[in-house]
N, C-alpha and C positions, 0 to 999 in steps of 0.2 A: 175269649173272655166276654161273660155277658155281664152290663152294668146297669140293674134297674133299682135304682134310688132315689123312690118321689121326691121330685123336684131338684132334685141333687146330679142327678146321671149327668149329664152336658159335664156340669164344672167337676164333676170325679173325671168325666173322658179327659179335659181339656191338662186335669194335672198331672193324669198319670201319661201323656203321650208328652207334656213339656219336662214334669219334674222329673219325672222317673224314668222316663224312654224306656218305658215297655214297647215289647217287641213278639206279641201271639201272631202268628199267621190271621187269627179275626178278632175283631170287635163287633160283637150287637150292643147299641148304648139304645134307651129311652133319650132319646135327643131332644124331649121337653120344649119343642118347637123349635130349637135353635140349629136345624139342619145343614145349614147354608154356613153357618161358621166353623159347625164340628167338621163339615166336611173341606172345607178349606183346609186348616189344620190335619186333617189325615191325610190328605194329599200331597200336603206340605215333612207329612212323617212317614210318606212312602206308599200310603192305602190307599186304594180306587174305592169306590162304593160299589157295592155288590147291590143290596135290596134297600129300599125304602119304602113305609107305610105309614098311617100315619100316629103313629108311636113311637115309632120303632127305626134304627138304621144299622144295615151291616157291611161292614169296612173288611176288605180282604187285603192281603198285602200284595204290593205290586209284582215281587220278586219272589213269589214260594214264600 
């Protein structure tokens, strides 16, 4: 799933991995500077980080 929605990507990542428990093998989100939380949160929802730049992050799942 890639989520890029100026200004918006972070708080779409944040609701579809608490509201919705989505469950893609990846995420690339526009992390909108908020890196350091989204990535708490996906760790927390089973994802390692794979890449970060500075746009950009993508979350693999820990378990396939």
């Amino acid at each position: 799933v890639n989520i890029d929605v100026e200004g918006e990507s972070a708080d779409l990542f944040i609701h579809a991995l608490r509201d919705h428990r989505l469950k893609p093998k990846c995420w690339c989100v526009e992390h909108d500077g908020r890196q350091e939380e989204l990535t708490r949160l996906a760790l927390i929802a089973g994802y390692s980080q794979y890449h970060i730049n500075g746009e950009n992050v993508i979350y693999s799942r820990i378990n396939g």
